[in-house]
N, C-alpha and C positions, 0 to 999 in steps of 0.2 A: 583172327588176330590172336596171337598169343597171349597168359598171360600175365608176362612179365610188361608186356608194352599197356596194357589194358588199365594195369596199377599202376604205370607210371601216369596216364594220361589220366586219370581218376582223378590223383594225388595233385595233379597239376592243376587241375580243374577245381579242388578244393582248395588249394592256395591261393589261385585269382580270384575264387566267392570271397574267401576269409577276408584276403586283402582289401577287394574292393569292397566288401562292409563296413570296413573299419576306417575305413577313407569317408564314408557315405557319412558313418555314424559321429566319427572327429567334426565334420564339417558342420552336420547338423547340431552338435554341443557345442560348438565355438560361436553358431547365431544363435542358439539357445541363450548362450552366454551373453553374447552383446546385447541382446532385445533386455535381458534381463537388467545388466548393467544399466542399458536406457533407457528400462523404469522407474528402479532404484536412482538413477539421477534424477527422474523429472518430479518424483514422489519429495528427493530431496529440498529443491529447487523450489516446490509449491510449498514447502515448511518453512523455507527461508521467508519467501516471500508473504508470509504469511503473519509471520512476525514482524516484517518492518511494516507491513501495511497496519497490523492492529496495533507499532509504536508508533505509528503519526497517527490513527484516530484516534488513539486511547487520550493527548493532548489536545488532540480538537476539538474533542468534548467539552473536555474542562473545560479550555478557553474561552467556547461558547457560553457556556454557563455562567462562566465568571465576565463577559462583556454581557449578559443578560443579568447578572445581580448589578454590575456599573448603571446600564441602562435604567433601570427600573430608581435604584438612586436618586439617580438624578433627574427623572421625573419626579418625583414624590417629592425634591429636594431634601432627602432625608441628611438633617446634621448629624445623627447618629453613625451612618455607616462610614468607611472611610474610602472614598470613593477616590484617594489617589493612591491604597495600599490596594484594592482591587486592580484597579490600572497599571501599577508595578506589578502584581502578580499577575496580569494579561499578557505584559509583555515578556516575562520571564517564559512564560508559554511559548509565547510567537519565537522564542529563541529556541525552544525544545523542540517546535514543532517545523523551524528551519532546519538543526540539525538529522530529524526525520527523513525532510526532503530530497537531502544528500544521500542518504541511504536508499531511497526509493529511486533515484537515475543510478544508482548502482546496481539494483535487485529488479528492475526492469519492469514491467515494460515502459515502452517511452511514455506512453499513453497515460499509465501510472503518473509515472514524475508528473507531467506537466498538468494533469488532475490534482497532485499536492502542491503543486506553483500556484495554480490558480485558489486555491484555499487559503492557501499563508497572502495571497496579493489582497483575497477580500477580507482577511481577517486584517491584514493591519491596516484597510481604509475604514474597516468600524472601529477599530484601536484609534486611527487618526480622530476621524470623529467625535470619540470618545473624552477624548482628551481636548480636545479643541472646544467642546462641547463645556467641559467642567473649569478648565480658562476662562471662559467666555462669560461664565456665572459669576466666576468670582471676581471680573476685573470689572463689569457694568451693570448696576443693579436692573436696569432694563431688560428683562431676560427675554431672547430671544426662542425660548422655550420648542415653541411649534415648528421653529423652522429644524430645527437637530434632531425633532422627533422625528418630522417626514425625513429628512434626510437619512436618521438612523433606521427607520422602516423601510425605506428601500436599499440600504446597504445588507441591514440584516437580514434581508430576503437571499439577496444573491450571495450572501454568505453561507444561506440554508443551501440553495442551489449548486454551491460547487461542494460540498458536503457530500451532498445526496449525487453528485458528478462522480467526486473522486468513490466513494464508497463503490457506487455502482460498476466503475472500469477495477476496482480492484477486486472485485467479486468475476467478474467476467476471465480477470487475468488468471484469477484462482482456479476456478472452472477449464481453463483452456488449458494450463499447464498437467492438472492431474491427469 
């Protein structure tokens, strides 16, 4: 083989290596690229959610707290505290922690939302209570006392229970998206 034919077929041969590297290497930066991009999305995504889940606990608490100062109230009949400014401030909550709600069937998962559905439905059957409870006092001196408390002990249980529901599926959501 002569060679002038020898350098040609070299040169050619390095052109197809070169090319086909650069094909190999494009391809594998542009899924380097994507993987990246979609974990940078999901890392996002789990900070979103992240946030709305700890703006609907961060008022569930309260609200707990503050239908646990009502309660206590109203057992002990205490005149001092003013157990229908606590009741306004409970329901101010249940507004806060409805517009949470909305945010959470926006930020996902469904499992979520209807974890904070079921929280805001048992919280404002111990708000019903609550109030129904402090009505009851004030309009018949006969106080039916024992029956509001059982009532409120089993409402406020399953109020713990969807508490301890939603926390738990938003911890799981957090977990699955990172």
């Amino acid at each position: 083989m002569d060679q002038g034919l020898a350098a040609l077929l070299g040169a050619f041969v390095g052109v197809v290596g070169t090319t086909a590297s650069a094909v190999v290497a494009g391809r594998y930066l542009r899924q380097q690229a994507r993987d990246q991009a979609h974990i940078d999305h999901a890392r996002w995504r789990r900070e979103i959610r992240q946030e709305a889940y700890a703006a609907a606990l961060v008022p569930i608490s309260e609200a707990r707290e503050v239908a646990r100062q009502a309660y206590r109230a109203l057992v002990q009949e205490q005149a001092e505290v003013d157990v229908a400014g606590l009741l306004g401030q409970l329901d101010k909550l249940i507004r806060t922690i409805q517009a949470s709600c909305a945010r959470l069937y926006l930020e996902g998962p469904q499992e979520v939302a209807a974890a904070g559905e079921a929280v805001l439905t048992a919280l404002r059957v111990v708000d019903n209570n609550l109030v129904t409870w402090k009505q009851s006092r004030a309009s018949s001196p006969e106080s039916r006392a024992a029956e509001y408390i059982e009532r409120h002990t089993v409402k406020a249980a399953d109020l713990a229970d969807s508490i301890n529901g939603f926390a738990n599926k938003a911890s799981k959501a957090l977990d699955a998206t990172g």
